[in-house]
N, C-alpha and C positions, 0 to 999 in steps of 0.2 A: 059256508063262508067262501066267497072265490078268493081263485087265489091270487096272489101277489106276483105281479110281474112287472119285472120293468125292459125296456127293449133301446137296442140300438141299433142303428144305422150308419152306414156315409160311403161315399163313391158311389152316389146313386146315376149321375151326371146327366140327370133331365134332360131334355132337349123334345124339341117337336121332331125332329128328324125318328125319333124313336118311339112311337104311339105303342106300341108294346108292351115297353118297360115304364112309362109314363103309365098305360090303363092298371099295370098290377102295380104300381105306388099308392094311385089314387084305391085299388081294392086292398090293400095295408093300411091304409088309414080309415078307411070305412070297415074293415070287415077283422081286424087284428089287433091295432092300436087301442079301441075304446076296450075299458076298464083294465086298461095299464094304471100304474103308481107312476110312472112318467116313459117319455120319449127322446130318445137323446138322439141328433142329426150330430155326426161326427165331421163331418165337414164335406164339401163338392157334392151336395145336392145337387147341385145346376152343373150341366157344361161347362158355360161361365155368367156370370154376373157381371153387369158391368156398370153397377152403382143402383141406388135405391130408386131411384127416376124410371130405373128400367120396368116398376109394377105398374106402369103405366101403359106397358106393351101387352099384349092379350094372352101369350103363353105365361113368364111370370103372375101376371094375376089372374091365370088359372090353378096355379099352381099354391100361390097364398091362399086364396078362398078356400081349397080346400085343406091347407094347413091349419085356416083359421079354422075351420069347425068342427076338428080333431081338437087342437087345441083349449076349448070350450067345456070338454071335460077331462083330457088328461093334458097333465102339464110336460111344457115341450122344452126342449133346450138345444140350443143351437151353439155349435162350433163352427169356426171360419178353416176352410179347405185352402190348397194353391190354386181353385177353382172360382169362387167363393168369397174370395177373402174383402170384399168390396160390401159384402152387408152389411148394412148398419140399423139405426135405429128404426126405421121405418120400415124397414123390412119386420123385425122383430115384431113392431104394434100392428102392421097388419094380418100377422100369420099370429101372433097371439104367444111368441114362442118368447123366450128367453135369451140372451147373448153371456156364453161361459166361455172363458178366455182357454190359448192352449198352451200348457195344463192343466186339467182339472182335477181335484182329489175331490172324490165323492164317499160316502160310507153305501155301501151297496148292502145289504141287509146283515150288516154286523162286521166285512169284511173292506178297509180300507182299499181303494179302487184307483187308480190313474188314470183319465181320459185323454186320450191326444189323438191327436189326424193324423200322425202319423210321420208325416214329414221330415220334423225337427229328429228323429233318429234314423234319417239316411245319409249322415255325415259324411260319408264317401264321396257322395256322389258332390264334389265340391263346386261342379259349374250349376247347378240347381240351390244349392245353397247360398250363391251368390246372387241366382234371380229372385229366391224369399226374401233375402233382406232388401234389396231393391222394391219390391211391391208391397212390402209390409212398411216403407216410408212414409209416414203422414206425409211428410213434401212432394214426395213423389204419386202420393194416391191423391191430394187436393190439384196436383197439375193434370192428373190424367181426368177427375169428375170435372173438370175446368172442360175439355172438350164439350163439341155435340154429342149426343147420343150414336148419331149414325157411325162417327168415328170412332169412338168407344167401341162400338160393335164390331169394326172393321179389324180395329186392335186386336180383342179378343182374338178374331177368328185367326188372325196371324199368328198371336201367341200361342192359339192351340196348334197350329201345322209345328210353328217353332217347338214344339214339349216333342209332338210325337216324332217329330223326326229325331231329337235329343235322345229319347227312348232307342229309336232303333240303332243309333249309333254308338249307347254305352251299353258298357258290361252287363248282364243281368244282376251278377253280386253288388257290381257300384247301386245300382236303383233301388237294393233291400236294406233295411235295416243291418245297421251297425253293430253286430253285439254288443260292442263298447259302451255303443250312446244304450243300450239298453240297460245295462249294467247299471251304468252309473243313473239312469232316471228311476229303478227300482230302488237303489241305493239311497238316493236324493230325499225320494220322495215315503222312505218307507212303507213302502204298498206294498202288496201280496199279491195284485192283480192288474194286469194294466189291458186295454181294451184302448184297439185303434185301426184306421183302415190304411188308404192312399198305396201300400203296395200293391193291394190288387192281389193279393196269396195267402186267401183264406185259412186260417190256422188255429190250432192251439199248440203255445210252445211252453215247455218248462224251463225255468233258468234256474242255475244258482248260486244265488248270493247269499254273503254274508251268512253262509252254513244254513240255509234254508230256501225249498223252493219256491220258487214264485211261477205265475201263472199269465201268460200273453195270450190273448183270442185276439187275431188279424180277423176283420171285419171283411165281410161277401165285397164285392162290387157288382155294380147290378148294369153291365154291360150284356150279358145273356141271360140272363132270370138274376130274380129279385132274392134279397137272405137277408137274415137278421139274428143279432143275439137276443137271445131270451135269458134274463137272469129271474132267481128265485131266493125264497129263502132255503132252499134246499141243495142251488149251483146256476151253472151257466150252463146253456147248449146254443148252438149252431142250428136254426133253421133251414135251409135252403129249399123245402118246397110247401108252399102255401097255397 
């Protein structure tokens, strides 16, 4: 009988600039993903996205096509990143994948599971908190796909100089996870296991609440080689070389 596996991802942040990390994605889904139980994209696939029009451009729908025929035989699920966060339905029907909001409770082989990008528990870091809720506006995401494409693009590439130079100007601790917001989403959500990326500081943490421990896997980011979790019916590991 093979065995059962299920895998995650996210912070992958695609781009043509990076043929590298792009050719060992495209050898994960061809050569690791098939006879998965599923595939979870945890968010920032892409660099950035800059609305569903954009599979109309040659890197994106190189990228879908081959989403779509992984997809074809294991089932995909997709989470929106601060990268990302502009996919919508057409993206999902052409990659074949699934759209699960952030957060997700999953049953991971018998063990209640929390999925998130990560994000939503770096409550510190308050001037980033302020630009999520600004880009997650429907009014403000129907004004910004209202542009051209070109502009849109242009956006994009501003807003990424603007993140990274935000980066180098705050704290390390402001950009991690909040114990606090950790706390309370174990809490919240009564899970045993929570599983997310966007720090960029691959980990396993133990916490504990509520007179019991719990279990956080911080997700690879695949800016210098590619990682992923591998869960079983037996636990979870950390890949990093494939």
């Amino acid at each position: 009988m093979p065995l059962r596996r299920t895998l995650f991802v996210s912070d992958l942040h695609l781009d043509p600039s990076r043929p590298a990390i792009v050719a060992q994605f495209e050898r994960f889904l061809t050569e690791v993903a098939p006879g998965s139980d599923a595939l979870y994209i945890l968010g920032d696939l892409f660099e950035f996205w800059v609305g569903d029009d954009g599979l109309a451009l040659p890197f994106p729908a190189r990228i879908a096509a081959r989403l779509g025929e992984t997809a074809a035989t294991v089932p995909m699920w997709f989470m929106h990143g601060n990268r990302d966060f502009l996919v919508a339905e057409r993206f999902a029907r052409e990659t074949g994948s699934r759209l699960i909001p952030d957060p997700t409770i999953i049953d991971l082989y018998g063990t209640r599971t929390l999925l998130l990008h990560g994000d939503t528990l770096c409550t510190d870091d308050v001037r980033y908190q302020a630009f999520r809720a600004q880009v997650r506006d429907p009014a403000w995401q129907r004004a910004a796909l209202a542009r051209p494409i070109v502009e849109r693009l242009e956006l994009a590439r501003r807003m990424r100089e603007e993140s990274e130079g935000a980066k180098q100007d705050a704290a390390q601790e402001i950009m991690d996870v909040a114990p606090a917001a950790v706390q309370a989403a174990f809490a919240e959500s009564g899970c045993d296991v929570m599983i997310h990326g966007h720090t960029h500081r691959p980990g396993r943490h133990v916490h504990r609440v509520d007179g019991r421990d719990r279990i956080r896997w911080v997700l690879q980011d695949w800016y210098q080689a590619g990682g992923y979790l591998e869960a079983t019916p037996a636990g979870i590991r950390a890949v990093d070389r494939f």
